[in-house]
N, C-alpha and C positions, 0 to 999 in steps of 0.2 A: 572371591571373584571381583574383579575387577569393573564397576556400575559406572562407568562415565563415556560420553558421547560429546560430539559436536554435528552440528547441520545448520544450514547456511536459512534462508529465505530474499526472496528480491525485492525489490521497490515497487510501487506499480503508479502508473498514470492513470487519473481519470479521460475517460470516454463521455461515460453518462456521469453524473453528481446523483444517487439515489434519495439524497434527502428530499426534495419535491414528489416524489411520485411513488418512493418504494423500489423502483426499480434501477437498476445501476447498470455500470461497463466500465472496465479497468483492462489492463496489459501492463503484461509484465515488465520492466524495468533492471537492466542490468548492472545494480548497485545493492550490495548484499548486504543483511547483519547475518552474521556469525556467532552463535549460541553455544556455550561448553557447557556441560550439566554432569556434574560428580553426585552422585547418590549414598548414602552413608547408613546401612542395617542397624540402625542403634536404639530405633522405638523413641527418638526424641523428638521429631516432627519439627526439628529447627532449619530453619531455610536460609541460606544466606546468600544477599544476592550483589553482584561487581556492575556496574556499566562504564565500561573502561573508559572510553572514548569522552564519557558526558560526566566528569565525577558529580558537576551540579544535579543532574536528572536523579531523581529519586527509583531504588531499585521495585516499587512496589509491582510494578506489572511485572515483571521476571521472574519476582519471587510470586505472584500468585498464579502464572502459567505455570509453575512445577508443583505447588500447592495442588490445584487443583486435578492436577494428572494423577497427581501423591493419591486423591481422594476419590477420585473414579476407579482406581485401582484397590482404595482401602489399607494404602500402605501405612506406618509412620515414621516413615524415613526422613533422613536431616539430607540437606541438599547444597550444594556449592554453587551457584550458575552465573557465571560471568560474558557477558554480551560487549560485541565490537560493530560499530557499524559506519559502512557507506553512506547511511541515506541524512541527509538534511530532517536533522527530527523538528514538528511542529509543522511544516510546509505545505501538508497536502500529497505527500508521497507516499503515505503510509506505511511509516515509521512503525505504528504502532500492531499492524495487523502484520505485517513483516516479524517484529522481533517477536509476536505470540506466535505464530509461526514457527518460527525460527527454536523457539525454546521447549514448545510441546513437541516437539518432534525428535528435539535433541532429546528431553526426559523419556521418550518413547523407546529411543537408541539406548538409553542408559538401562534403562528396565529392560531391555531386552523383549520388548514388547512388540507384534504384530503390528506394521503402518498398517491402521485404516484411515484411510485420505478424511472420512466424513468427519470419523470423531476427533482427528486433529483439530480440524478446522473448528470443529463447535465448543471446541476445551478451548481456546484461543480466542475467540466470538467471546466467549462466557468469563473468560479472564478480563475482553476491555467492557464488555459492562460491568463487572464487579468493581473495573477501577476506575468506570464514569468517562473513558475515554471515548467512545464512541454514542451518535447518537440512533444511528440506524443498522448496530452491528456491522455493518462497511462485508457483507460478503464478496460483495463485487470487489473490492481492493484486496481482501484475504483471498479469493480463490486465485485472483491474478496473481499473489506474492507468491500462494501456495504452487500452484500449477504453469504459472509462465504464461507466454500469448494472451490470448483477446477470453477474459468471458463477460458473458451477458446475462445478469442473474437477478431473480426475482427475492428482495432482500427481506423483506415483512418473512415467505415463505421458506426462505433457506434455500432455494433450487435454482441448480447453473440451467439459462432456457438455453445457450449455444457458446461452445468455444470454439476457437478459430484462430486462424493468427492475418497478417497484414499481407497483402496482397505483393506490397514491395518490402526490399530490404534496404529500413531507414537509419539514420541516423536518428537520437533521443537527445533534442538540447533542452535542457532544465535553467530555467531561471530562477535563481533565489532573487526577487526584489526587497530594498528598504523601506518596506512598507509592510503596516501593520494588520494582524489578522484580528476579523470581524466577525466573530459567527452570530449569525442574524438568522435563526431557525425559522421564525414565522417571514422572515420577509422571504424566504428560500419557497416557503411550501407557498406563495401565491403565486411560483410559477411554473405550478403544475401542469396547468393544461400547454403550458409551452415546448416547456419539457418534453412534454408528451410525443411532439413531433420530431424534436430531436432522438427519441429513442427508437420510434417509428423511423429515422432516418438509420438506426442504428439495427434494428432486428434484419432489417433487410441487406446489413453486411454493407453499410455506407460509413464507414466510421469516421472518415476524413470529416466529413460534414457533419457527422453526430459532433462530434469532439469541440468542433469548431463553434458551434451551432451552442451547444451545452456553455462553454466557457463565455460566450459572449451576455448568456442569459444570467449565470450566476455571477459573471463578476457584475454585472450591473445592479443585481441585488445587493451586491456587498460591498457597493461600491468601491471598487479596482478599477482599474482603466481600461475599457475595449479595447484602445488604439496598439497595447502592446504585442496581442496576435496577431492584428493585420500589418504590424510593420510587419511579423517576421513573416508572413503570407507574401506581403508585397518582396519580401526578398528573397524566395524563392523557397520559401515553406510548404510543404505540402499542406496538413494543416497547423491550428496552432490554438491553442486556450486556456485557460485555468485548471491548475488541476485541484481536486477536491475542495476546499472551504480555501486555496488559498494560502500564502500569499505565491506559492510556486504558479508559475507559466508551465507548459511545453509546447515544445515545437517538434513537427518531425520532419524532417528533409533527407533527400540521397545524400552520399557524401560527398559529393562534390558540391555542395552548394550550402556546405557545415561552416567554411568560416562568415561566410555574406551573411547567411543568419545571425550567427554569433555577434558578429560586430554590431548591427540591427537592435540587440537582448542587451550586449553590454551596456550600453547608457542609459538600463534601468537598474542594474545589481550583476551579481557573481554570477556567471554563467558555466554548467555543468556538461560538458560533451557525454554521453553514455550510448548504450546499444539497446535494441531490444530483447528483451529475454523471454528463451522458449524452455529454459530447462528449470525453473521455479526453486519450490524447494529441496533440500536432499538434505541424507546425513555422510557427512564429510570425512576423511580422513580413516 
């Protein structure tokens, strides 16, 4: 029998940043990795893993999402798994909750195994802390990669409190800038109580303003530049802020008002036009 799969996962933007407080928000992002996963019955528990696109990146999280599905199952099978992807890895897009993702799901396909949505996601969770990638498990970015649209998830406890998606249909421009990423975890958690409001802006289904609200607070922490959301706000963004630790922006506007912003983004770095995404992750092909 033939044990090999592919399935995709998408990018996600931060809303809320959960490092401050526990609690997060993400939405889905229309820039995929794409995971293949060949399974091998031969009792040698050898893994071997490809990251096509990045030959520099090391394959160590790809091969320990199939590792670890390998061993919730009790399997010893050797494994093939080769990853491609859309998303700017490093940035704050969530690169990394996307391709675990993207690879437990695919190993789930391979094994021919029932999706349960929860223990994807927590075999994928448990893969980037095994491989130090993550500091607050990032559910809010993993259920947005996994599931598409808006959730709003309580991250210490594992639990989505609301999904939803965006009231209009935007456009997603992604800024990669030349500038360097700072994770400053203590200067992050002293803005907590600020935070706070921002996500209080967000439970109540005001994301614009959460997003906005959040990106202004953490890039000041990590010292980025405020001024680069409100340019694109001033040119007809709806909203716009940091996403995750950094160093990526987003902006979200209708599409008639995608190039004004763009050009607004370009005289900081590479600018990424994308969509929003409601259909998450799947197995392909």
């Amino acid at each position: 029998m033939d044990m090999k799969a592919t399935a995709v996962a998408s990018a996600s933007g931060t809303i809320i940043n959960a490092i401050a407080t526990g609690n997060g928000s993400a939405f889905g992002i229309n820039l995929k990795v794409k995971a293949t996963v060949e399974l091998f019955d031969d009792g040698k528990n050898n893994i071997e893993g490809v990251v096509k696109d990045n030959p520099k990146v090391k394959p160590n999280l790809i091969k320990r999402c199939v590792k670890n599905v390998l061993d919730y199952f009790g399997l010893n099978y050797s494994a093939k798994v080769i990853t491609e992807t859309q998303i700017p890895i490093k940035s704050g897009l969530s690169s990394s909750s996307a391709t675990s993702n993207a690879v437990v799901l695919a190993t789930f396909g391979a094994l021919g195994e029932r999706i349960d949505d929860e223990l994807i996601l927590n075999l994928g969770i448990k893969s980037s802390f095994d491989e130090k990638l993550t500091v607050t498990g990032a559910y809010d970015d993993a259920t947005a990669s996994y599931y598409g649209g808006i959730t709003v998830t309580d991250n210490i406890k594992r639990k989505i409190l609301k999904r939803d998606k965006f009231k209009d249909d935007l456009k997603v421009l992604i800024l990669i800038p030349n500038l360097k990423k700072n994770v400053d975890v203590s200067r992050m958690k002293l803005l907590k109580d600020y935070v706070e409001v921002a996500f209080n802006e967000c439970l109540i289904g005001n994301y614009y303003r959460a997003l906005f609200l959040n990106g202004i607070l953490y890039a000041s922490a990590l010292n980025f530049p405020t001024s680069i959301a409100i340019d694109a706000i001033e040119n007809s963004a709806v909203t716009s802020g940091l996403s995750g630790t950094g160093p990526s922006y987003i902006a979200l506007c209708y599409e008639e008002d995608v190039e004004k912003v763009k050009k607004a983004l370009e005289k900081y770095g590479m600018v990424i036009v994308s969509e929003l995404d409601y259909r998450g992750a799947e197995i392909i092909g």
